[in-house]
N, C-alpha and C positions, 0 to 999 in steps of 0.2 A: 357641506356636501349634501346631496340628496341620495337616497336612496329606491330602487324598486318600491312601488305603492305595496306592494305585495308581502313587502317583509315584516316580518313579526320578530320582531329582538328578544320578548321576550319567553317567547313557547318554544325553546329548544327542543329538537324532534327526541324521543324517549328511545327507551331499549327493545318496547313492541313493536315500532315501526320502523326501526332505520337498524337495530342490532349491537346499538352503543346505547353501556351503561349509561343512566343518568348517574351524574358525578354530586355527590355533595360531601361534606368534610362531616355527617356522622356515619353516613354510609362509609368514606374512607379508612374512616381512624377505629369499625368497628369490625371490618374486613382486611384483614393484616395479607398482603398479595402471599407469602409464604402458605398461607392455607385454600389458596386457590385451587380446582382442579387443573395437575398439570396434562395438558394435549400433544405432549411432545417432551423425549427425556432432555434433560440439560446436564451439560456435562460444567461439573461444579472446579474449576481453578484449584489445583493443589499446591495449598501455601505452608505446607508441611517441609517443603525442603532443606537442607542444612543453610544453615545462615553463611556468608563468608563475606565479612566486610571489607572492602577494599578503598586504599586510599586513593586521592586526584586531588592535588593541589591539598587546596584546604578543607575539601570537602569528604565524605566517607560513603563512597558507592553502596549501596546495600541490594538493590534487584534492578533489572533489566525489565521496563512496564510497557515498551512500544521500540519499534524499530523501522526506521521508516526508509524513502529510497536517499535520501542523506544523512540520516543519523540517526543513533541511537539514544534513546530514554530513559534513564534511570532513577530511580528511588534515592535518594540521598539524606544527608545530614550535615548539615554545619554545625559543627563543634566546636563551643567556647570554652572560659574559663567558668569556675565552681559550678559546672554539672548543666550549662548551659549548653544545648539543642534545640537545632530547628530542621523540620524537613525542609526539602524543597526539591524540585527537580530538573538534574542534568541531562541537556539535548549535547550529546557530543558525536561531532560529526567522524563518520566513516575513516577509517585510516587510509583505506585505497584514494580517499579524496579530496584529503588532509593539505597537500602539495597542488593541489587544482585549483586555479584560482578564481576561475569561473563560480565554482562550488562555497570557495570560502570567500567570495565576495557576495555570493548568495546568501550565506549563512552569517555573516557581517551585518549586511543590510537587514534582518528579520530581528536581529540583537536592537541594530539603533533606530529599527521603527517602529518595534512594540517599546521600547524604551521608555518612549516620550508620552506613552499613552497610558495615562493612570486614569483607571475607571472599573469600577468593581466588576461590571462584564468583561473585561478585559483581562486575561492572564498577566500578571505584573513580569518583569524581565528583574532579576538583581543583578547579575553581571556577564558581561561578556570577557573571557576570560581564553589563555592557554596551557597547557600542561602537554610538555616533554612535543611542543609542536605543533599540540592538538587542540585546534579549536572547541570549546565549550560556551555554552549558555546559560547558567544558571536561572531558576525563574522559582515562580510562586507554584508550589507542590498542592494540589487538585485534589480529595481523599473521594472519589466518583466516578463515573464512566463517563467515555465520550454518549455520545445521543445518538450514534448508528446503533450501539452494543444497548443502548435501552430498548432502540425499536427492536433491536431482535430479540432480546427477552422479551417482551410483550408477544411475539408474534410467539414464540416458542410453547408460551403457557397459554395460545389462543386470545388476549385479551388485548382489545382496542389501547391505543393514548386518551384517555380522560380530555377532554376539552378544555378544561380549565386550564389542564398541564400544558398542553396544544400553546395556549392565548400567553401562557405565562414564559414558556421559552420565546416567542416571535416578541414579545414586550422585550425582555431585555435583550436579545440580538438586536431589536431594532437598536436601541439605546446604544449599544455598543458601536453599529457601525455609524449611527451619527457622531459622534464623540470621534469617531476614525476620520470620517470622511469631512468635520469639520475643526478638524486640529488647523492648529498656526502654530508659526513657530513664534520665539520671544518677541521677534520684532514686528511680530499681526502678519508676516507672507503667510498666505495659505499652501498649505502641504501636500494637499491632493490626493491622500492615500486613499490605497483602496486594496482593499484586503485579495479580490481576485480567486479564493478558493475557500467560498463560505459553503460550505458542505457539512455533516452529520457527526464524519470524525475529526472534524477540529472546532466540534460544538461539545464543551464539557460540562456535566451536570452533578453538581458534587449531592454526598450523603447530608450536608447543611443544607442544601435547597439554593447552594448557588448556580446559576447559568454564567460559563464563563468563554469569551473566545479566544480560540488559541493560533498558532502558528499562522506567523504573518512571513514565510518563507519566500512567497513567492508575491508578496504587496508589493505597490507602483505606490512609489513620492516622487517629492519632486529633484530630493537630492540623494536618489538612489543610487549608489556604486554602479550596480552592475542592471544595465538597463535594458529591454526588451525591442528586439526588432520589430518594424512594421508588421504584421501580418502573424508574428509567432502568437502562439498558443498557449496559456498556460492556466491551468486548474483541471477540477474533474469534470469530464466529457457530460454526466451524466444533471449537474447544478448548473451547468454554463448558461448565460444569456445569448440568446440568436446572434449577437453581435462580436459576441468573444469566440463563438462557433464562427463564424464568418474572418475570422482576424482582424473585425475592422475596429478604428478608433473606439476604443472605452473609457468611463466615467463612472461614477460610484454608483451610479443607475444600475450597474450591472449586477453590480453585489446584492441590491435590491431587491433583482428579479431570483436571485439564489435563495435569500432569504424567502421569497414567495414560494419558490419548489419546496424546501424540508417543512413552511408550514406547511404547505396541501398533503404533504406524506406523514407531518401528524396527524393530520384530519381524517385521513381517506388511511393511513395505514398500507398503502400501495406504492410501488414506485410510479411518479411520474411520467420518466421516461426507461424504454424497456427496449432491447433490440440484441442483436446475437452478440455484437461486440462494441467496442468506443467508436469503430470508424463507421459502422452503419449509423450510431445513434447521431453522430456528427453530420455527416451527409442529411439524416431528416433536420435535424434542427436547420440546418442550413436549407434547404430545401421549402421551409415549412409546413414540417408533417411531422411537428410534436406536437400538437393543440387540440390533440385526446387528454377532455382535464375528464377525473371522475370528478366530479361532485356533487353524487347522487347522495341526500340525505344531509347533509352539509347547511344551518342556516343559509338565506340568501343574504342576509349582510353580509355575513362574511362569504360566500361563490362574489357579491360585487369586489370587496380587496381586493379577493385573490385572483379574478381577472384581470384589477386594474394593475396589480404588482408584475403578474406575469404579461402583458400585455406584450407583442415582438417590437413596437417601437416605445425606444428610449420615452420618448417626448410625452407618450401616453400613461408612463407609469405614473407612481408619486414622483415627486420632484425630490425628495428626499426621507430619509429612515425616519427622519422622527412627524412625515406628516400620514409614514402608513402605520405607527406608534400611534396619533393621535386618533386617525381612524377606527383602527381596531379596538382602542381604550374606549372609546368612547359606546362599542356596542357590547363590551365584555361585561354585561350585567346581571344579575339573577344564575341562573343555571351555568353560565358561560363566563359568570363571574371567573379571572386568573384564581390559581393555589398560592397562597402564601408558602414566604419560603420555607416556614415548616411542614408545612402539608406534602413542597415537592419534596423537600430531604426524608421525611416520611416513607414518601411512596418510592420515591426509587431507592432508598434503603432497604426498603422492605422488597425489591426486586432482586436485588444479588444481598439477601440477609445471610448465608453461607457464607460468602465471600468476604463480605465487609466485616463477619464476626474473625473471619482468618484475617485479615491485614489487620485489626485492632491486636490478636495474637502477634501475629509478627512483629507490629513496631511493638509492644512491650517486650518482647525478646532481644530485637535491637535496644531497649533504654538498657538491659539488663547486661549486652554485652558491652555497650559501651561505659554502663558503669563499672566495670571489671576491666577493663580498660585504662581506667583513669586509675583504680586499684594500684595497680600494676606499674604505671609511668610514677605514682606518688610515691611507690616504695623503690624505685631505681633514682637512686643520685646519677645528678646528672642527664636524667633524660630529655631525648631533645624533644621537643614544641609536638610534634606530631611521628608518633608511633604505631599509629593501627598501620593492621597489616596491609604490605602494597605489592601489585601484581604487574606484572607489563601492561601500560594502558590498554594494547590491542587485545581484544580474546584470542583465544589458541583457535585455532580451527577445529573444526567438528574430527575429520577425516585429514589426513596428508600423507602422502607416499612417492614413490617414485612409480612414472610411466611404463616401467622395465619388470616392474613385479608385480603393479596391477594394469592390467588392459584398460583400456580407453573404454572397449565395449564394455566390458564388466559394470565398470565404474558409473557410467552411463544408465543402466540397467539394473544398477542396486537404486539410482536415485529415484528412478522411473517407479520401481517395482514399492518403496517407503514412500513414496509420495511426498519426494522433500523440498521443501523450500528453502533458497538461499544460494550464495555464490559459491561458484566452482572458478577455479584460479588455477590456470594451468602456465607454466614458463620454460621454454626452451629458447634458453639465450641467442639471439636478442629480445627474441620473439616472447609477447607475452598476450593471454586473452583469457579474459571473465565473462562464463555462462552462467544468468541469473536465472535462476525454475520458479514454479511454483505450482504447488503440487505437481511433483515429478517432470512437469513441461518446458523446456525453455521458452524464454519470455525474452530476450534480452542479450547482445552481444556485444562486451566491448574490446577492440582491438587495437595492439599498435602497430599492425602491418598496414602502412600508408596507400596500397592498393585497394584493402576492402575498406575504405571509407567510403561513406553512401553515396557521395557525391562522385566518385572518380566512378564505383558502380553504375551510377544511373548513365555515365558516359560512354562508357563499356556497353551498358546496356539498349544506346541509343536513344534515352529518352531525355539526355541534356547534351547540349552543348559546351565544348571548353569554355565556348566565350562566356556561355551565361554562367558557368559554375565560376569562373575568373570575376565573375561579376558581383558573383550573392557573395562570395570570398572580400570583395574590398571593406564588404560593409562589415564585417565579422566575420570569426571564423565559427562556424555554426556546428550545430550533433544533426545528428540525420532526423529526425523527430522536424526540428526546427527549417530542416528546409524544407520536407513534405509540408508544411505549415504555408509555405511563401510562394510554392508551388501550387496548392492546395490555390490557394487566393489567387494568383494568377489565370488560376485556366490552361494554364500552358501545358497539362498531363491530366489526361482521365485519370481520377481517384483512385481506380482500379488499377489502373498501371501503375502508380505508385503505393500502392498496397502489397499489389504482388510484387513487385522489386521489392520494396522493407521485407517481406518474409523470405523472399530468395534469396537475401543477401545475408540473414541470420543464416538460412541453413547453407549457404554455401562457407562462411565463417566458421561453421561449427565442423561441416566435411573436411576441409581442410587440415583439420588436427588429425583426421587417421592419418595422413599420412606420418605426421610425426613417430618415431621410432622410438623416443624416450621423450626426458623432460620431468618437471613434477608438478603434483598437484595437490593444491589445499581446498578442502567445503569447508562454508562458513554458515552454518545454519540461522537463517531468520536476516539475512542479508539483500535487501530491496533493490533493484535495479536504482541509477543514479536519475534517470530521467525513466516521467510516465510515459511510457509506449502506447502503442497499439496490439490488441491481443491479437497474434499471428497464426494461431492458429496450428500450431508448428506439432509432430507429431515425434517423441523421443524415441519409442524404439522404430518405429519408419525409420527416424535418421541414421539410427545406429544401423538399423538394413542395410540402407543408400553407403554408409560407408564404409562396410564392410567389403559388400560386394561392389565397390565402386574405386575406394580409393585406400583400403592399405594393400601395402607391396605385396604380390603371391610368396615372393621368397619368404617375407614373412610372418606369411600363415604356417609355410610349408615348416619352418623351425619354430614355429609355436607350436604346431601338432607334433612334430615329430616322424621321424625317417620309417617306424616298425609296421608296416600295413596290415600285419598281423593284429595292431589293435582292435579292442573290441569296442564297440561304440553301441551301449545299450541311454536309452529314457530315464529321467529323473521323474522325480514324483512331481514337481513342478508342472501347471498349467502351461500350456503355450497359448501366451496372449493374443488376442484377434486382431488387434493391430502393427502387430507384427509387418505382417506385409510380404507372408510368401508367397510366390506364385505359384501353379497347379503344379508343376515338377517337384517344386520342393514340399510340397506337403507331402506328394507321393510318395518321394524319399522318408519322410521325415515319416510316413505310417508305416512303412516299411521298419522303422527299427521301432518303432513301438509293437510292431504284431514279432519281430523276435529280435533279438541283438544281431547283430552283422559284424565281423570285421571292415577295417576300415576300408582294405581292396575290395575288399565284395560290392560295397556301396560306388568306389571309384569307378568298377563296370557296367554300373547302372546306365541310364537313361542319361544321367549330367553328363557335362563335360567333368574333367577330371578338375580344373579350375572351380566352377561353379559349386563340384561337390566339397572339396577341403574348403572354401570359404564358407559355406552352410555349414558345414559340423562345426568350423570356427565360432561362426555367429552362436551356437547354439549352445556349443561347449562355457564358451563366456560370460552368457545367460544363463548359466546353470539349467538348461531344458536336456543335454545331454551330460553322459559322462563317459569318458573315455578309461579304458582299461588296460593294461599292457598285457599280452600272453606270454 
């Protein structure tokens, strides 16, 4: 290939002119990152908490290290005979989605496609496996961070990615998706995989100086169980190639162009692509108005890659991983030379050196408990094969109670006010629905009242037709995500109108339960929606407003507050949020009992209506912003 006349491979711009250190391995090895100045505090991982090992199958749970929108991550151990251990880590999928077979033919296929792939970039898989029903994956245990949680410590303590580290992760991803994307099986068919969600956090970078990639959850083969509609969508919004934005036919070119995005965000330390939420940044990609690259200061050898990588047509990138691998090897010389794997395990050791010294703490506490362990089964005759302690595979929930003792609003309104992430599970028989938050907002609705499904929605809503929903319906039975995707491709609904239906039909999902009069409800903290959404936008105490004053019964506000009008209704020390959402009456009222306490009639002959006023003290009573007193 040729390059610009203009480039100079080997005069790497310095740290006077461009702001990035010049990188060399005694500058590294004599500047330990721990003694850097930090420009931002970091909050250090407490690995000090009680140990409790718990058993699974053959395996012995030890921490929870990632939780994702199908399944959860843990720390583990296989334990053999005389004093034989090995980590490794268990992805066990969701309980709520355990029985879904969509889900666990999802999580089947990521089992027997990274299976086949033995390649040291490659996370290894040991078994696909089930306990008490529940799907599990055993795989090769990582002692490192994904590569999002590296760039954000670098950003944290102000300090660029080193260039060399830059050259040294794009070398082995590339390696890794060639190896992916030119597997055969035994009999030489080609496979066709493609990995479909090469992005930052399923780029792992261990304390040895390995680069490894991981979860192939959502990979295309060619003998994939569970296989993707025309037009659907799948990875993150933000890595996507113009063409998986578009929903049209993909090929391993795609993953290509992913891999071109996280290098330019090692290089440049900037996101790529930047917009208020996934569906604006979708619309640009689609549109062609992502093709703001910085790479100001950037060799020009590598600004030509990284053009030719990101380039919007297929046909113009490389042709394949290992010919932008040979590319990039070929000018990675002098200053821009890759880090040997000691240098990365090195450096990014020495970024979470806190951390990494706590998890060396921890697993020697785990050899210590499960040597006491073995103790213990040697001195009982008779013990059986496997005795560490065992727990109900599902976690407890955070929170659970009954709808009858805690208020919907209340409940609502603690999670808003702790800023929690994770599922809310509420059931009144038959009826059952799951609000996913994050940080205090919901994100996510799943229902089984067959009226609020998105589809019947948009019909209601006028913007589908029976015929054509009878239509997307033969081909599969699709999630709402998945039809906006096919819609999205069509043309057949402004973007926009289908955006705001997705957010009106969460929050009309979610109105719906005031009306509910009991029922019960469990939080599950650290619990991911099942499919990636679109952020909505969605506002928690607005909703809890809208259903207050909208849709539970007045009778029963009127027996939540109580018969004695006599009460007194004075202010709690509690802030009243601004997004709240009261209108100019009810602030009036509501300054009214901060300038002196009121009984409750006295507020009743105000200005409200007598309705409007017991729903407000309702609302407000429930958010802890008032309290009510008896005389």
């Amino acid at each position: 290939m040729s390059y610009p006349k203009q480039s100079n491979v080997g005069s790497s711009p310095t740290r006077a002119d461009t702001g990035v250190r010049p990188y060399n391995s005694q500058w590294f090895f004599s500047h330990p990152l721990t003694a850097l100045p930090l420009k931002g505090s970091i909050t250090i991982k407490n690995m000090t908490r009680k140990l409790q090992l718990r058993s699974f199958g053959d395996y012995v749970l030890i921490d929870k290290i990632a939780s994702g929108g199908m399944a959860d991550v843990f720390s583990a151990r296989v334990v053999g005979i005389r004093g034989f251990s090995k980590s490794v880590a268990i992805k066990r999928i969701h309980a709520h989605l355990s029985e879904n077979q969509h889900f666990s033919a999802m999580f089947t296929d990521e089992a027997k496609i990274a299976s086949r792939l033995s390649h040291p970039n490659i996370v290894q898989i040991i078994e696909l496996g089930e306990v008490d029903n529940m799907p599990f994956i055993a795989m090769e245990f990582i002692s490192g961070r994904d590569l999002y949680h590296v760039l954000e410590r670098l950003k944290a303590i102000g300090e660029p990615c080193p260039r060399p580290m830059a050259v040294r992760i794009a070398l082995d991803l590339a390696q890794a998706l060639h190896h992916a994307h030119e597997f055969r099986s035994p009999d030489g068919q080609p496979q066709r995989i493609i990995h479909r969600d090469v992005s930052p956090r399923n780029v792992l970078v261990s304390f040895s100086g390995e680069v490894k990639l991981t979860d192939f959850g959502i990979a295309r083969a060619s003998d994939r169980e569970e296989h993707t509609e025309p037009g659907q969508i799948k990875g993150k919004v933000r890595y996507m190639a113009p063409e998986v934005a578009a929903g049209q036919e993909i090929d391993h070119r795609s993953d290509i162009f992913s891999l071109g995005i996280i290098f330019a965000e090692l290089l440049t330390m900037k996101p790529f692509r930047t917009g208020p939420n996934d569906l604006a940044i979708l619309l640009a990609i689609r549109e062609g108005r992502d093709d703001e690259q910085r790479f100001d200061g950037i060799p020009l050898d590598m600004v030509y890659i990284l053009k030719r990588t990101l380039n919007r047509d297929p046909d113009d990138r490389y042709p394949t991983a290992e010919a932008f691998r040979a590319d990039l090897a070929s000018i990675a010389t002098g200053k821009l030379a890759p880090m040997t794997g000691l240098e990365l395990g090195h450096f990014v050791g020495g970024l979470f050196a806190d951390e990494n010294a706590a998890e060396r703490r921890r697993q020697a506490q785990v050899d210590r408990a499960l040597e006491r362990w073995r103790q213990q089964e040697s001195q009982t005759p008779n013990a059986p094969t496997r005795s560490s302690p065992s727990i109900d595979a599902t976690a407890p929930p955070t929170r659970s109670g009954s709808l009858k003792e805690t208020s919907l609003t209340g409940l609502l309104g603690d999670l808003h006010r702790n800023h929690e992430t994770g599922r809310l599970d509420l059931h009144r028989s038959p009826l059952k629905k799951s609000i996913f938050f994050t940080g205090g907002e919901p994100v996510f609705v799943i229902s089984n009242v067959e009226k609020e499904a998105f589809g019947e929605y948009l019909v209601t809503a006028g913007l589908l037709t029976p015929a054509d929903l009878a239509r997307v319906r033969k081909q599969k039975e699709l999630g709402s995500l998945q039809l906006i995707d096919l819609l999205l491709r069509s043309k057949a609904v402004a973007p926009s109108e289908l955006y705001r239906s997705l957010s009106d039909q969460v929050r009309d999902r979610i109105l719906d339960l005031f009306t509910w009069s009991d029922g019960t409800f469990a939080f599950y903290t650290g619990e991911r929606p099942p499919e990636a959404g679109m952020p909505l936008n969605l506002n928690c105490l607005s909703l809890v407003h809208d259903g207050v004053m909208e849709q539970i019964p007045l009778a029963f506000i009127r027996k939540a507050i109580g018969s004695n009008k006599k009460t007194s209704v004075r202010r709690s020390i509690f802030t009243v949020p601004p997004n709240l959402g009261l209108s100019g009456l009810d602030q009036r009222l509501l300054h009214r009992i901060e300038t002196n306490p009121n009984s409750l009639d006295d507020l009743l002959h105000d200005q409200h209506s007598e309705e409007r006023t017991l729903r407000l003290v309702y609302l407000l009573r429930e958010l802890g912003l008032v309290e009510l007193q008896s005389s």
